[in-house]
C-alpha positions in Angstrom: -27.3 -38.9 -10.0 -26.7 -35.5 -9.4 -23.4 -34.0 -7.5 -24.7 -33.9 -4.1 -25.9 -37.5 -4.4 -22.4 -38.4 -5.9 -21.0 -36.4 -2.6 -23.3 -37.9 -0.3 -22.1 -41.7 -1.4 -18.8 -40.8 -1.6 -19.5 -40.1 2.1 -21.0 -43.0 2.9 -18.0 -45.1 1.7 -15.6 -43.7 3.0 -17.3 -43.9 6.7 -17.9 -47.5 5.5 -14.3 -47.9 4.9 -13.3 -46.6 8.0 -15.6 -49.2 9.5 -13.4 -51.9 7.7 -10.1 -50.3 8.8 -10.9 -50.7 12.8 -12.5 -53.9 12.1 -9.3 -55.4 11.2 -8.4 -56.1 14.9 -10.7 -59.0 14.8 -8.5 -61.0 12.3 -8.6 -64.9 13.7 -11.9 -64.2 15.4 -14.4 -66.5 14.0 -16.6 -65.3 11.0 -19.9 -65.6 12.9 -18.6 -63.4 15.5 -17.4 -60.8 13.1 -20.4 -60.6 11.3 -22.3 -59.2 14.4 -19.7 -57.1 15.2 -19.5 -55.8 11.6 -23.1 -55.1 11.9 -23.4 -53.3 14.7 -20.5 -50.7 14.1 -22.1 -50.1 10.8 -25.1 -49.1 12.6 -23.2 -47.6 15.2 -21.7 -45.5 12.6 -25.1 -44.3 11.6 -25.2 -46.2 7.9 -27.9 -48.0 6.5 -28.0 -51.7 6.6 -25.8 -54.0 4.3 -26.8 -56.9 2.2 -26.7 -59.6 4.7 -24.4 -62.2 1.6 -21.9 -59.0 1.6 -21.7 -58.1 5.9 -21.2 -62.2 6.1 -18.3 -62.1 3.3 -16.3 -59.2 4.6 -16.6 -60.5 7.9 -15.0 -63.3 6.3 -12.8 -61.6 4.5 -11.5 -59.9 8.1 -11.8 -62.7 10.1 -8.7 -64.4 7.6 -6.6 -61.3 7.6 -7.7 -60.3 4.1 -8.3 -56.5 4.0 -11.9 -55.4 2.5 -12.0 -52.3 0.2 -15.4 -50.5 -1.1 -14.0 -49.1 -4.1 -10.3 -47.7 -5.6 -11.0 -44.0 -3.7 -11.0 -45.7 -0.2 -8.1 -48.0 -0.4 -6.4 -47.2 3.0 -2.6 -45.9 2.4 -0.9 -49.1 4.4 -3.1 -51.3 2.2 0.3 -52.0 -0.1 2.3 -53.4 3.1 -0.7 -55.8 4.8 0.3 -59.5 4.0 -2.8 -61.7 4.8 -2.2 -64.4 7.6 -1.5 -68.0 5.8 -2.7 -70.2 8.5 -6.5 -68.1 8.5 -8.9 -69.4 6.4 -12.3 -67.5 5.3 -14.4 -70.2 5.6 -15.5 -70.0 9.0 
């Protein structure tokens, strides 16, 4: 991998991050629906297609509360004061 491929992921996460972060308003909407959503802002956002088994578990993941992270670079600041919602369950 050379440095502007290492750059050029980098990117790519952190745009997909940001994706994650705004998705967050659809915590207790139900998986199914997030899923769609998911996909479309990440094509919105001009990224290439996810694994389908990964854009159905964030969505998931979001749709109980639970924050999704890409990797330790893009953790979002607030990420140590977010408290998943008890009464939201992933399995949707």
């Amino acid at each position: 991998m050379t440095e502007s491929d290492a750059r050029t992921l980098d990117d790519m996460q952190t745009r997909l991050q940001h994706v994650l972060g705004e998705m967050r308003r659809f915590q207790g909407t139900p998986p199914a629906e997030v899923r769609e959503l998911l996909a479309q802002a990440i094509a919105a956002e001009g990224l290439p297609d996810q694994p389908y088994s990964w854009v159905r578990d964030s969505a998931a993941e979001i749709s109980a509360g639970r924050l999704v992270v890409i990797g330790p670079r893009q953790i979002p600041e607030e990420a140590q004061h977010l408290e998943p919602d008890p009464n939201q369950h992933a399995a949707g």
